[in-house]
C-alpha positions, -999 to +999 in steps of 0.1 A: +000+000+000+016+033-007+022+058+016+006+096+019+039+109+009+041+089-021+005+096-028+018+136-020+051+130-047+026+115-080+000+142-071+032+167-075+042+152-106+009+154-117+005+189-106+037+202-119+033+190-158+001+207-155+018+238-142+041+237-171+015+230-199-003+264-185+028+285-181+028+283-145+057+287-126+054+257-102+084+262-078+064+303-071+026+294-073+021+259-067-009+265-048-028+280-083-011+246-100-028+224-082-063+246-075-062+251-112-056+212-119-082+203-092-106+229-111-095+214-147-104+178-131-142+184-121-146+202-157-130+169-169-156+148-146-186+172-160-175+158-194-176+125-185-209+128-173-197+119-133-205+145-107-178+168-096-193+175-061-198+135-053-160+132-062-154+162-045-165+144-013-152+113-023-115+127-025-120+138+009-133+109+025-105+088+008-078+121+020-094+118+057-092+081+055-054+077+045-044+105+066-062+087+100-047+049+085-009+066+082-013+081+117-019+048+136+011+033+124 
């Protein structure tokens, strides 16, 4: 099972090709990367028919979950 800070490194990766394919400057405004991918994701999910506030709380109930798992170990 992976750990949150692996989970933390592909989200980064993920974040920071998306900061460069918009002309972001990652290392200076990471938080608008990865507010701007989040935002580019739910227009994805409207696309594919899902809904973006179910995933919405679905991310967080999986982010809530890990975070409680990794801190009883």
């Amino acid at each position: 099972m992976p750990t949150n800070d692996e989970r933390a490194a592909w989200a980064g990766e993920c974040a920071r090709v998306y900061a460069d394919l918009t002309g972001l400057d990652y290392d200076c405004e990471v938080d608008i990367a990865i507010s701007d991918l989040m935002a580019s994701l739910l227009h994805l999910a409207d696309r594919q028919g899902l809904c973006p506030e179910t995933l919405i709380t679905r991310a967080q109930m999986h982010y809530e979950h890990e975070s409680r798992e990794e801190e009883a170990t």
